[in-house]
mmCIF file as Biopython writes it, N, C-alpha, C and O atoms, coordinates in Angstrom:
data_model
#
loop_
_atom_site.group_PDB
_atom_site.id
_atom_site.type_symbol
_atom_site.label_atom_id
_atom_site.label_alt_id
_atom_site.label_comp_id
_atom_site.label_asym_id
_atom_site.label_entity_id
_atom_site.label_seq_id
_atom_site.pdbx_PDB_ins_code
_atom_site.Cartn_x
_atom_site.Cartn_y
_atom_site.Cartn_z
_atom_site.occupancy
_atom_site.B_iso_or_equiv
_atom_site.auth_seq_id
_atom_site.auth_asym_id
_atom_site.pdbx_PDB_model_num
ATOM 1   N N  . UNK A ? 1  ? 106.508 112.228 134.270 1.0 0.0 1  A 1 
ATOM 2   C CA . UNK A ? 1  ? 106.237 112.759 132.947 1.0 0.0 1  A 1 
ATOM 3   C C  . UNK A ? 1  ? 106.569 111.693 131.909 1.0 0.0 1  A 1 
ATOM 4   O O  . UNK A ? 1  ? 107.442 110.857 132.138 1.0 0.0 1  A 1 
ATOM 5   N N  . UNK A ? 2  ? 105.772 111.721 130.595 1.0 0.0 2  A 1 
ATOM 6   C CA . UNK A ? 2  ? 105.850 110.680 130.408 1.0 0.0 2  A 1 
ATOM 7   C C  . UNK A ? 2  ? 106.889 110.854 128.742 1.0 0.0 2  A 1 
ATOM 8   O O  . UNK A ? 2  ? 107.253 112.005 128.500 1.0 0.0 2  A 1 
ATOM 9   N N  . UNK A ? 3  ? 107.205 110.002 127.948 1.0 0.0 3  A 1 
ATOM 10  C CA . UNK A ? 3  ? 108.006 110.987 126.986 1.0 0.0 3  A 1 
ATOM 11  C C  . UNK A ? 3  ? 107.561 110.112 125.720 1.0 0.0 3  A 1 
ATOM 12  O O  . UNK A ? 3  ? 107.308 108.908 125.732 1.0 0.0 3  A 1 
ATOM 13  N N  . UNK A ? 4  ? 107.516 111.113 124.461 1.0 0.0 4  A 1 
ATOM 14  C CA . UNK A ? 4  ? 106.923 110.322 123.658 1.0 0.0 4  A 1 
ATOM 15  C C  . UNK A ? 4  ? 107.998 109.666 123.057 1.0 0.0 4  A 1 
ATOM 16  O O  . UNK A ? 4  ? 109.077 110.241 123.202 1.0 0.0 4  A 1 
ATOM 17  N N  . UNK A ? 5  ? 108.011 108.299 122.225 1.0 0.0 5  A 1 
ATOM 18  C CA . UNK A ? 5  ? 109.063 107.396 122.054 1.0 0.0 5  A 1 
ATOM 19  C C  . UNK A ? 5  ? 108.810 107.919 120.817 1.0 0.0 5  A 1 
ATOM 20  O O  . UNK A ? 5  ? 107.667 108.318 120.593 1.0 0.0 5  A 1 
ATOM 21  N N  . UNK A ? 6  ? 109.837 108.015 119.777 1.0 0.0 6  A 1 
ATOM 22  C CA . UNK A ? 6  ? 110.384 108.324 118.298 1.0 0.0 6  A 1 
ATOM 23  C C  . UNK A ? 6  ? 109.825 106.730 118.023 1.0 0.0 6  A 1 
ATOM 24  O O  . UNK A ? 6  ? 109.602 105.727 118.702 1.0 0.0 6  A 1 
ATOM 25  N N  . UNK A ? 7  ? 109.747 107.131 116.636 1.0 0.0 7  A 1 
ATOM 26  C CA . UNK A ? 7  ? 109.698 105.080 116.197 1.0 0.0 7  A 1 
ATOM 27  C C  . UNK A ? 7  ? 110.662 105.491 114.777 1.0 0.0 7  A 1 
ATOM 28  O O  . UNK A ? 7  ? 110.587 106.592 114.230 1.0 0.0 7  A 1 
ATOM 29  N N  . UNK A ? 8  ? 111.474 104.485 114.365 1.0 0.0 8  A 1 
ATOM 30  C CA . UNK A ? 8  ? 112.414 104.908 112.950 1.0 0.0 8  A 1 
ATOM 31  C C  . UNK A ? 8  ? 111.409 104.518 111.967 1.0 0.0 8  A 1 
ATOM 32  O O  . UNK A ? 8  ? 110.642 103.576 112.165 1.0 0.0 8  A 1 
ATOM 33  N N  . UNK A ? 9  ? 111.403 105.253 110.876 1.0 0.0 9  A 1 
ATOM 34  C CA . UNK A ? 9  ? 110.449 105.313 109.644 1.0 0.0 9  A 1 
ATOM 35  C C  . UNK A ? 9  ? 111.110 104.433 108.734 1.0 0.0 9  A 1 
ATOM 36  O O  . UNK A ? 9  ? 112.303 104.457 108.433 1.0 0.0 9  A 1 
ATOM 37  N N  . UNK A ? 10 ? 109.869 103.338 108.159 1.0 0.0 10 A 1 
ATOM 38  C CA . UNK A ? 10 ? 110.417 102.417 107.253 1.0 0.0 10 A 1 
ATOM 39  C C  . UNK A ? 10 ? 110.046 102.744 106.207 1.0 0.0 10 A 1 
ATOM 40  O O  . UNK A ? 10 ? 109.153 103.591 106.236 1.0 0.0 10 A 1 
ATOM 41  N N  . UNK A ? 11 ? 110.453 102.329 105.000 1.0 0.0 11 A 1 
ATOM 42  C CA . UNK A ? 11 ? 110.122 102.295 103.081 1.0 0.0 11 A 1 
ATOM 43  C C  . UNK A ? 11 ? 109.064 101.445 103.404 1.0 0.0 11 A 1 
ATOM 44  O O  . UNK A ? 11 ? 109.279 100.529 104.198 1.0 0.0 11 A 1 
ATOM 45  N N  . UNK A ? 12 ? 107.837 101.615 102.866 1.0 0.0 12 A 1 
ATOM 46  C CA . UNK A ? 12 ? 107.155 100.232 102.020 1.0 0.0 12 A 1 
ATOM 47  C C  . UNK A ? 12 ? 107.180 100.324 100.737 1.0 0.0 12 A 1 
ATOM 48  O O  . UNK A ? 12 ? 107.325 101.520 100.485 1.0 0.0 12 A 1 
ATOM 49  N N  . UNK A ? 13 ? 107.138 99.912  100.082 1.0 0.0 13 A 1 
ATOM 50  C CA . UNK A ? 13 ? 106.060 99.514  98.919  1.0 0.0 13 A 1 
ATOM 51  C C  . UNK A ? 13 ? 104.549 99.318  98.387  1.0 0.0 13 A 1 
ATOM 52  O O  . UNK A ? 13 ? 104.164 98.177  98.131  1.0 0.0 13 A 1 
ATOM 53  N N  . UNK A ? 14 ? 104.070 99.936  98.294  1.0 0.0 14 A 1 
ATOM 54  C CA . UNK A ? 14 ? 102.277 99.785  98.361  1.0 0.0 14 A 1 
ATOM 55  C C  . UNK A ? 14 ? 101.897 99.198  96.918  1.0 0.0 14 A 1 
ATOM 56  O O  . UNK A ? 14 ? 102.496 99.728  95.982  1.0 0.0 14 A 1 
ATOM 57  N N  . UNK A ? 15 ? 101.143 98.354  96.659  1.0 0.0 15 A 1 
ATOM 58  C CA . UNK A ? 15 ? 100.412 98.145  95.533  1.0 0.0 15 A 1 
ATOM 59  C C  . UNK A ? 15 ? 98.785  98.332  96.032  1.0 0.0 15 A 1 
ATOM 60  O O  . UNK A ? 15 ? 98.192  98.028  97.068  1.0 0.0 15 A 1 
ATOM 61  N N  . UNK A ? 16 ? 98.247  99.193  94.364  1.0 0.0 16 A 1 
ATOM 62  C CA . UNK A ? 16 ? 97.170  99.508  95.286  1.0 0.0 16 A 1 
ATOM 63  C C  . UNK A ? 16 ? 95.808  99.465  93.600  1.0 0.0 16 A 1 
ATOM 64  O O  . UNK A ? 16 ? 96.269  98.912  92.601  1.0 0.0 16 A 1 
ATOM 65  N N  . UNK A ? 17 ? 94.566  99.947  93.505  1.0 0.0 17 A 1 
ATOM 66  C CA . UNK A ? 17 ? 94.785  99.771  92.516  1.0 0.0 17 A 1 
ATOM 67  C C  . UNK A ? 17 ? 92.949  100.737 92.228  1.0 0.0 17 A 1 
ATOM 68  O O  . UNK A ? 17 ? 92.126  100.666 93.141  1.0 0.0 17 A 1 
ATOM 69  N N  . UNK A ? 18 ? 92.689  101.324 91.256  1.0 0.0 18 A 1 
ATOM 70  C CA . UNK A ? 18 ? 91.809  102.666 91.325  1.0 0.0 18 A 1 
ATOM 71  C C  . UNK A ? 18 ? 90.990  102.173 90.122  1.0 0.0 18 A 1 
ATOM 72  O O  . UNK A ? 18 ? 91.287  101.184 89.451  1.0 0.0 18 A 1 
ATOM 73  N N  . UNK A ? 19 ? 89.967  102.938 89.930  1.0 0.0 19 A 1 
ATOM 74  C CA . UNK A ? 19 ? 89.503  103.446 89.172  1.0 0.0 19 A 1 
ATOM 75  C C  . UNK A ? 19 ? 89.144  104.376 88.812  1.0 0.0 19 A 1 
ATOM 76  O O  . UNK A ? 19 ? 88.278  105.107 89.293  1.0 0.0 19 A 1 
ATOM 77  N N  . UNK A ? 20 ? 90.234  104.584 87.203  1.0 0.0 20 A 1 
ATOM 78  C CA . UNK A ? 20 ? 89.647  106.163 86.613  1.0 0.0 20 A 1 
ATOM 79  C C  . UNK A ? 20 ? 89.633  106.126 85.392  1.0 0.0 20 A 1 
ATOM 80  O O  . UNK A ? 20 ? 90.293  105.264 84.811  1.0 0.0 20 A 1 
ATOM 81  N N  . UNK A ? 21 ? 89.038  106.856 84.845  1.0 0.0 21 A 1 
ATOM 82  C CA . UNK A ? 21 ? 88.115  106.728 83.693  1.0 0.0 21 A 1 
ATOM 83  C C  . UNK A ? 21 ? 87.316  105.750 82.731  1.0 0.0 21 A 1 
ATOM 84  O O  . UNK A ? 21 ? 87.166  105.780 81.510  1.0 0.0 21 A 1 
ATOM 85  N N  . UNK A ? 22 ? 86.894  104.945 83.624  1.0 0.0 22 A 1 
ATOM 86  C CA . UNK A ? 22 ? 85.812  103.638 83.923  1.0 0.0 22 A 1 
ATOM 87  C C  . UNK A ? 22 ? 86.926  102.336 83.267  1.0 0.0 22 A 1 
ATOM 88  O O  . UNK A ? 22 ? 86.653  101.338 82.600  1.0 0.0 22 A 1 
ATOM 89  N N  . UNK A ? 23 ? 88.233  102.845 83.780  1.0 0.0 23 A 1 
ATOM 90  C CA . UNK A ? 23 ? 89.132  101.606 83.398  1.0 0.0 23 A 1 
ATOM 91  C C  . UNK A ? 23 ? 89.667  101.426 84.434  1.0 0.0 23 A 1 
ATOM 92  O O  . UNK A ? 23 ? 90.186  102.461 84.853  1.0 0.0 23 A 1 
ATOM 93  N N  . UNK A ? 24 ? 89.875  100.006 85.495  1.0 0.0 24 A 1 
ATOM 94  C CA . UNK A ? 24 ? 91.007  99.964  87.041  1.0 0.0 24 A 1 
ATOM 95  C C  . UNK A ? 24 ? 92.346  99.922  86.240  1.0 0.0 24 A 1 
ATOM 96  O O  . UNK A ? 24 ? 92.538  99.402  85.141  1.0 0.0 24 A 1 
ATOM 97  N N  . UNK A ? 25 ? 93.455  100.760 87.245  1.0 0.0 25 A 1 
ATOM 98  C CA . UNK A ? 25 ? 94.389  101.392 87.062  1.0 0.0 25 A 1 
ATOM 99  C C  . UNK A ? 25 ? 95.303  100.311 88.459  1.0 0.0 25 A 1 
ATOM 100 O O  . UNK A ? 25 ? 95.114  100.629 89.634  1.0 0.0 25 A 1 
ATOM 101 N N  . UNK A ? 26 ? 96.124  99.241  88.157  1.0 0.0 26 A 1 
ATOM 102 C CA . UNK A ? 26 ? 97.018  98.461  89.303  1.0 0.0 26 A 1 
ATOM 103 C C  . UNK A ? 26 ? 98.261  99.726  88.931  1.0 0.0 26 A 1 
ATOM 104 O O  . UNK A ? 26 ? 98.457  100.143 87.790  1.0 0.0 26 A 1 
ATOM 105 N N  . UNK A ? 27 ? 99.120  100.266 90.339  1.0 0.0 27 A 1 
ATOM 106 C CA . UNK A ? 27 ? 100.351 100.957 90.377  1.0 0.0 27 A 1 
ATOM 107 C C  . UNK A ? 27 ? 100.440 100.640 91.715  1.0 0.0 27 A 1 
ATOM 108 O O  . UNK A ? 27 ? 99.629  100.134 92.490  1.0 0.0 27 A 1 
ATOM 109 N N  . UNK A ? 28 ? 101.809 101.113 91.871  1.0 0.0 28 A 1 
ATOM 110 C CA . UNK A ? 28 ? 102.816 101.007 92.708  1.0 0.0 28 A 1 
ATOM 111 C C  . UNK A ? 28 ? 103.385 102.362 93.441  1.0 0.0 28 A 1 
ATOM 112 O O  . UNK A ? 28 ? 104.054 103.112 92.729  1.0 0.0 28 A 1 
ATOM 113 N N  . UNK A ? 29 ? 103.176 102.722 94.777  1.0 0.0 29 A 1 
ATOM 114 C CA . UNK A ? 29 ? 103.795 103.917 95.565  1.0 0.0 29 A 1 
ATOM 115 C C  . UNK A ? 29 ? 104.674 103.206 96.606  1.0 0.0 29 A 1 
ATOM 116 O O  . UNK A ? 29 ? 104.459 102.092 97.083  1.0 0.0 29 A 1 
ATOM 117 N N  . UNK A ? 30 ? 105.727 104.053 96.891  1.0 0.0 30 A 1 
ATOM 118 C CA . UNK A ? 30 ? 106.543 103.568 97.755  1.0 0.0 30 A 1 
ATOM 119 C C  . UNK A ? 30 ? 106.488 105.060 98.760  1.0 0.0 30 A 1 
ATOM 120 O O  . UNK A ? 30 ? 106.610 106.216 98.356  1.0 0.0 30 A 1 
ATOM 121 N N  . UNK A ? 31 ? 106.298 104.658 99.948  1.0 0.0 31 A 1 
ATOM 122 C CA . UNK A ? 31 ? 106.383 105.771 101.299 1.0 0.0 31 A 1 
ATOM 123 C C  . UNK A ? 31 ? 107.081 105.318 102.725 1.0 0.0 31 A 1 
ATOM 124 O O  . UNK A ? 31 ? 107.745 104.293 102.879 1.0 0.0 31 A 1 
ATOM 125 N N  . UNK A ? 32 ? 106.838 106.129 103.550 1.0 0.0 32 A 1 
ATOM 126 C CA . UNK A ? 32 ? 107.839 105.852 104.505 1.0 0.0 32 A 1 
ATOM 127 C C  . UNK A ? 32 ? 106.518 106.024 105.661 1.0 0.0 32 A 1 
ATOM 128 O O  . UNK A ? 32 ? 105.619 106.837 105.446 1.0 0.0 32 A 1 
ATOM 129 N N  . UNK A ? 33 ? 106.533 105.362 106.597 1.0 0.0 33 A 1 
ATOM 130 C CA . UNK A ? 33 ? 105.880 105.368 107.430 1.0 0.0 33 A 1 
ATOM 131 C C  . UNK A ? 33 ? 106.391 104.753 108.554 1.0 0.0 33 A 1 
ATOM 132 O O  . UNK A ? 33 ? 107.441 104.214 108.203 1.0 0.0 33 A 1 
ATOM 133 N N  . UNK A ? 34 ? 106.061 104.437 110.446 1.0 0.0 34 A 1 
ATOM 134 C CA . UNK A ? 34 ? 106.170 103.774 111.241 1.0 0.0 34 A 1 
ATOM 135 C C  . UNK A ? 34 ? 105.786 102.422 110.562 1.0 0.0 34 A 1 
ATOM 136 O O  . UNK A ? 34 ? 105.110 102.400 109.533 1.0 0.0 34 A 1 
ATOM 137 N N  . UNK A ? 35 ? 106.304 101.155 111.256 1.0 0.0 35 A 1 
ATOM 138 C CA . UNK A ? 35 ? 105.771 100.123 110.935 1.0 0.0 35 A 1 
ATOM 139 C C  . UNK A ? 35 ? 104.286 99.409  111.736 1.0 0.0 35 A 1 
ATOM 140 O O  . UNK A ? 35 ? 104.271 98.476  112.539 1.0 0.0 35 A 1 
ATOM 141 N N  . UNK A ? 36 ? 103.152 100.177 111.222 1.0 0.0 36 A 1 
ATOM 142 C CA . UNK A ? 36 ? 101.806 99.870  111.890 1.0 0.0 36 A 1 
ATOM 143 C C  . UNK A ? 36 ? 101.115 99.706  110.608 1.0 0.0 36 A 1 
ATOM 144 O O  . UNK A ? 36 ? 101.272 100.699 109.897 1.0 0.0 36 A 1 
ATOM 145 N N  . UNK A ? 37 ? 100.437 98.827  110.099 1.0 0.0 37 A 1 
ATOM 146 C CA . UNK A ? 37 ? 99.640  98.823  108.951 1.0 0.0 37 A 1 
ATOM 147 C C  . UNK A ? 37 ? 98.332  99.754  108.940 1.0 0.0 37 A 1 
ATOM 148 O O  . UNK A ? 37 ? 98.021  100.331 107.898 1.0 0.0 37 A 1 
ATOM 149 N N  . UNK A ? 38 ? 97.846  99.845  109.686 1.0 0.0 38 A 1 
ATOM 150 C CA . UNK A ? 38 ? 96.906  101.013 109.752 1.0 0.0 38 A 1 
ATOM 151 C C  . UNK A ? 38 ? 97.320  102.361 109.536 1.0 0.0 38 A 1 
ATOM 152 O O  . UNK A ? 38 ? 96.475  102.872 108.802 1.0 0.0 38 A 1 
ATOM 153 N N  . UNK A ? 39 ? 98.298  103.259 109.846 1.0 0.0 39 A 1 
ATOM 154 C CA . UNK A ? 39 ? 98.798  104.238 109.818 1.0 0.0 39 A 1 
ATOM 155 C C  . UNK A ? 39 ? 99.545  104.041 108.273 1.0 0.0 39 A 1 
ATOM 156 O O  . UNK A ? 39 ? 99.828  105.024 107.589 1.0 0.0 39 A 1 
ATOM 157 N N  . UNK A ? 40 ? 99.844  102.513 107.789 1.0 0.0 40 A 1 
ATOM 158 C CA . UNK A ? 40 ? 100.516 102.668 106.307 1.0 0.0 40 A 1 
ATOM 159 C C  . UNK A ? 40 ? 99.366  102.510 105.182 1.0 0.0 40 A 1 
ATOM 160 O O  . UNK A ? 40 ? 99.617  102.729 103.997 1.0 0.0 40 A 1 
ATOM 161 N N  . UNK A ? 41 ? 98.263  102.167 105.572 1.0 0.0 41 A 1 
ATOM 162 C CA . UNK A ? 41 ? 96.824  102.144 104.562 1.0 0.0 41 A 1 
ATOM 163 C C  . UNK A ? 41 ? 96.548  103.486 104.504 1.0 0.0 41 A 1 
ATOM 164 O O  . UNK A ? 41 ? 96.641  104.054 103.415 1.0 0.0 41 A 1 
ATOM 165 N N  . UNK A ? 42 ? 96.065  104.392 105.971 1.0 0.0 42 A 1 
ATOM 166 C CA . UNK A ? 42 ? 96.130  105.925 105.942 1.0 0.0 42 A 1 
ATOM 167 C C  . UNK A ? 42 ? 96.836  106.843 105.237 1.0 0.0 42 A 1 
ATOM 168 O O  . UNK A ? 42 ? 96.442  107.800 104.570 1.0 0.0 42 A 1 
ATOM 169 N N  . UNK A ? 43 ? 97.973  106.421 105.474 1.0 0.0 43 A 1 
ATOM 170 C CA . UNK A ? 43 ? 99.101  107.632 104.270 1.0 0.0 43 A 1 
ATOM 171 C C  . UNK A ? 43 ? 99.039  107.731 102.765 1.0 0.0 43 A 1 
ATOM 172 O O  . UNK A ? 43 ? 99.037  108.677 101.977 1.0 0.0 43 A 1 
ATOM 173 N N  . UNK A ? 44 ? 98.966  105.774 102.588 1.0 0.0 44 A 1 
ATOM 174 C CA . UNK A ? 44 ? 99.083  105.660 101.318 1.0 0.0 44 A 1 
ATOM 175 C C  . UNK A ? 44 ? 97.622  105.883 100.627 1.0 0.0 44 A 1 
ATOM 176 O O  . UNK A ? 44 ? 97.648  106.121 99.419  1.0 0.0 44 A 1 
ATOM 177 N N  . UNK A ? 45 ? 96.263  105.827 101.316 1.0 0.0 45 A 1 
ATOM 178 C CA . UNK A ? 45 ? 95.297  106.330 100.854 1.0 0.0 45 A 1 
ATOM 179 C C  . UNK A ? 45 ? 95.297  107.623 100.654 1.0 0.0 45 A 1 
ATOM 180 O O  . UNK A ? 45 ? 94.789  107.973 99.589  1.0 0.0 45 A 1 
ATOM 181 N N  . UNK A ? 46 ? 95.748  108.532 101.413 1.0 0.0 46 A 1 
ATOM 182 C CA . UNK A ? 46 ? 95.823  109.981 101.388 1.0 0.0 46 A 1 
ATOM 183 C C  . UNK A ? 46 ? 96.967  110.237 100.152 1.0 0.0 46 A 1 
ATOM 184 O O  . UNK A ? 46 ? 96.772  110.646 99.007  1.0 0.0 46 A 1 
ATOM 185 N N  . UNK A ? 47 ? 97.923  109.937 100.658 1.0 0.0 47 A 1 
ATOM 186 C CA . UNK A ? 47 ? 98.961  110.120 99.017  1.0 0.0 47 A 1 
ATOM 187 C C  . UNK A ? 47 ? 98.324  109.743 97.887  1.0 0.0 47 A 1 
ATOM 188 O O  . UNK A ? 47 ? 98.336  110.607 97.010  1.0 0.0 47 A 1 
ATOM 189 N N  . UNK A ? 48 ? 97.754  108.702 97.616  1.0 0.0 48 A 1 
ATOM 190 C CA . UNK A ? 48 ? 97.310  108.065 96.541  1.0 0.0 48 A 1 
ATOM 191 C C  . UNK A ? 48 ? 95.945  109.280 95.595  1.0 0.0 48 A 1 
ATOM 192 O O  . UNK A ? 48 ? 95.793  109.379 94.377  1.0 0.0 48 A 1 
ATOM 193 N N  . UNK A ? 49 ? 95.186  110.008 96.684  1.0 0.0 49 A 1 
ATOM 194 C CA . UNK A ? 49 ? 94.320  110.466 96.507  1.0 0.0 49 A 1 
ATOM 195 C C  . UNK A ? 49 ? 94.548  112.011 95.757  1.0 0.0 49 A 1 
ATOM 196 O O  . UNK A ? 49 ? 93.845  112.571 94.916  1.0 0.0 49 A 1 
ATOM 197 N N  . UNK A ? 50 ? 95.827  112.457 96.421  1.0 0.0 50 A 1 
ATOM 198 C CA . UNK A ? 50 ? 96.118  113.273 96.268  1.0 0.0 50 A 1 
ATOM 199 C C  . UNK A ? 50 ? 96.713  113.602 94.679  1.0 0.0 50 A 1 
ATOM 200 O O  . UNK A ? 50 ? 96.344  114.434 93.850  1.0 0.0 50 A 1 
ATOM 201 N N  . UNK A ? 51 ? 97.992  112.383 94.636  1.0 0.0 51 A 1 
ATOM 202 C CA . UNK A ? 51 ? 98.471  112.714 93.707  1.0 0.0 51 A 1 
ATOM 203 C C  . UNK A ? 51 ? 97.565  112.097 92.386  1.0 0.0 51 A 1 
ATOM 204 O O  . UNK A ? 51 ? 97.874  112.674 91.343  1.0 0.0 51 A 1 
ATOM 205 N N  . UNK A ? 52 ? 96.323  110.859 92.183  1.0 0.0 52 A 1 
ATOM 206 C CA . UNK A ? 52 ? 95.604  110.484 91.506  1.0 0.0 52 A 1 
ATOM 207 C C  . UNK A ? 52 ? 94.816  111.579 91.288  1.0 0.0 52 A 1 
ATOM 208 O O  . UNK A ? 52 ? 94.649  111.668 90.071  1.0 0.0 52 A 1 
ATOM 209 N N  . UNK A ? 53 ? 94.172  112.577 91.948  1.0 0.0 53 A 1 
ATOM 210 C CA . UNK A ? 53 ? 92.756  113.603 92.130  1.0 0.0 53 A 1 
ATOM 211 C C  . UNK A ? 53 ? 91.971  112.874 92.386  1.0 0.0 53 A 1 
ATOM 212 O O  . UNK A ? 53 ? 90.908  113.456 92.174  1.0 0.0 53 A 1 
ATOM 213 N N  . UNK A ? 54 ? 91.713  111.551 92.857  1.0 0.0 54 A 1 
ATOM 214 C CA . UNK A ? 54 ? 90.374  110.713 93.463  1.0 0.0 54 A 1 
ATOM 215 C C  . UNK A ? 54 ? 90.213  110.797 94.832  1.0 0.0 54 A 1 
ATOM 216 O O  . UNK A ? 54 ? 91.058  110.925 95.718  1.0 0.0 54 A 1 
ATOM 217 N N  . UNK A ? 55 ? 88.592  110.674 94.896  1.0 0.0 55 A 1 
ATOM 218 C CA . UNK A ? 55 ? 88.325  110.241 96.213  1.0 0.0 55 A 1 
ATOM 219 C C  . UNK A ? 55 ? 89.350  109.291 97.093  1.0 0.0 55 A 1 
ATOM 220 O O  . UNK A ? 55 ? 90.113  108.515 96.518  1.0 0.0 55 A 1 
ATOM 221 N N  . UNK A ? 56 ? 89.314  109.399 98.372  1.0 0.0 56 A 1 
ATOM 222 C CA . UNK A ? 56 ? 89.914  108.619 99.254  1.0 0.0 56 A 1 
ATOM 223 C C  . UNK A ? 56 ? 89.005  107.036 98.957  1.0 0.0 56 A 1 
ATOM 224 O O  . UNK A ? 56 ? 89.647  106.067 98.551  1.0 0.0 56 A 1 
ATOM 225 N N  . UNK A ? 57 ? 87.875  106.953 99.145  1.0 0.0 57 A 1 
ATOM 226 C CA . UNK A ? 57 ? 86.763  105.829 98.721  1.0 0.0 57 A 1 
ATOM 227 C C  . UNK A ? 57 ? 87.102  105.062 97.758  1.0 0.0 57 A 1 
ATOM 228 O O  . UNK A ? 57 ? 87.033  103.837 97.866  1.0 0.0 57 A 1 
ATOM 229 N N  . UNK A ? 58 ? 87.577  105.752 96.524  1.0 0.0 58 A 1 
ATOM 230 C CA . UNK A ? 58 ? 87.841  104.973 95.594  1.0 0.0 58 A 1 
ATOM 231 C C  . UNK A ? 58 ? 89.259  104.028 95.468  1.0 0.0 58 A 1 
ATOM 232 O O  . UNK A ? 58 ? 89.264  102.907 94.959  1.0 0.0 58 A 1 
ATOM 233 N N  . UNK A ? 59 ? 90.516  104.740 96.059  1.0 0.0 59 A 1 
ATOM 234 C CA . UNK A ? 59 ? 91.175  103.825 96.504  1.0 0.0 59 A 1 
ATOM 235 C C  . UNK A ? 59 ? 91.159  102.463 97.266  1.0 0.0 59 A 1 
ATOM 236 O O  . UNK A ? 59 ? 90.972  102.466 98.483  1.0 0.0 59 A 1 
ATOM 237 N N  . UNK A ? 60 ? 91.365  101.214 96.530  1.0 0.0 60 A 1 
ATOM 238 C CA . UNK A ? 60 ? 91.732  99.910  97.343  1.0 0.0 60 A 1 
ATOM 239 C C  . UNK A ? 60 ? 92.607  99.338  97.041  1.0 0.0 60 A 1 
ATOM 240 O O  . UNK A ? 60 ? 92.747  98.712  95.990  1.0 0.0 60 A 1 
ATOM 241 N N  . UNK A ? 61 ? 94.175  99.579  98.871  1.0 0.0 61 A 1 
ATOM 242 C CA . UNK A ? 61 ? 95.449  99.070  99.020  1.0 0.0 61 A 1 
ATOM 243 C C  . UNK A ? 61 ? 95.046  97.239  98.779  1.0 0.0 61 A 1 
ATOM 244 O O  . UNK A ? 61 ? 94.451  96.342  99.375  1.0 0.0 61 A 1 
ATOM 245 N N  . UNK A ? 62 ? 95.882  97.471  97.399  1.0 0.0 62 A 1 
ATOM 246 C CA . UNK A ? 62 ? 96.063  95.703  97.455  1.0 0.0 62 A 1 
ATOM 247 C C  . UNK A ? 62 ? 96.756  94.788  97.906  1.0 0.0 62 A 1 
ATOM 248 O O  . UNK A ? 62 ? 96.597  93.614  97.571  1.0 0.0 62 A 1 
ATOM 249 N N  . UNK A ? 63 ? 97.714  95.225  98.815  1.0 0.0 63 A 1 
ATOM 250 C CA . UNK A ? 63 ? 99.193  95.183  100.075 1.0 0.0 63 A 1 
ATOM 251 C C  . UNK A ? 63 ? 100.161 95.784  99.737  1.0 0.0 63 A 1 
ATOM 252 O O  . UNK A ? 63 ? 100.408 96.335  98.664  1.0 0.0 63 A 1 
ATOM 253 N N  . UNK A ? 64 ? 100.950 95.666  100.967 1.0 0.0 64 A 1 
ATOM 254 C CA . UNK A ? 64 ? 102.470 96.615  101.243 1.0 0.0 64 A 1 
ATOM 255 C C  . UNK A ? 64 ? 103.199 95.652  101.594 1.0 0.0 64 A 1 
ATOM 256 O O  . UNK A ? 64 ? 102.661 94.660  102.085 1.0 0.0 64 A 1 
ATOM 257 N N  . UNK A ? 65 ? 104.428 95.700  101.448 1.0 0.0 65 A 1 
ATOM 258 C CA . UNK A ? 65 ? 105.978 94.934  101.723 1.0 0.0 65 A 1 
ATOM 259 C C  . UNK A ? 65 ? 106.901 96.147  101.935 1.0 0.0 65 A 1 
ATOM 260 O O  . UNK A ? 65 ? 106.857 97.252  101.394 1.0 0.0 65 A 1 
ATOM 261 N N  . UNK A ? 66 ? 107.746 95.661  102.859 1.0 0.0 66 A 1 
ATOM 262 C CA . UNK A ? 66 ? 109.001 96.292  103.652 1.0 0.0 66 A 1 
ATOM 263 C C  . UNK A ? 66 ? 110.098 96.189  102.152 1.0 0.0 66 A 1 
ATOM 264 O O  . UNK A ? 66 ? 110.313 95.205  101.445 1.0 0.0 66 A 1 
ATOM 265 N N  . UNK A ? 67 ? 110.659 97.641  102.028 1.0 0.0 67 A 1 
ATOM 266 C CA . UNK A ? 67 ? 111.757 97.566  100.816 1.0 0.0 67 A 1 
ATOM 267 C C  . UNK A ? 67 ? 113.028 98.123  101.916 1.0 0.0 67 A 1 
ATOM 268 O O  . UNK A ? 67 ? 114.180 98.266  101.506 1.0 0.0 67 A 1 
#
């Protein structure tokens, strides 16, 4: 049987940067995720979307760093 391994959740930092209301918007989210960059573009697109009200599409992560 096989067992699933825990991974410890790190802080990043995301800079990322939108457009809304035909002006780009550069900000800053900080989240916690495994350390896989794919799974930290995913979250922070989904957070970003959420708490902005934009499309997922319209978000583009401009990088993340370990805090």
């Amino acid at each position: 049987m096989l067992k699933n391994k825990v991974e410890k959740l790190r802080k990043f930092e995301v800079e990322y940067s939108i457009s809304k209301n035909k002006a780009i918007v550069n900000k800053t989210l900080i989240i916690e995720s495994i350390n896989d960059a794919d799974k930290i573009m995913k979250l922070a697109k989904l957070d970003i979307s959420t708490k902005e009200r934009i499309f997922i599409q319209d978000v583009k992560i401009l990088r993340f760093r370990a805090i």
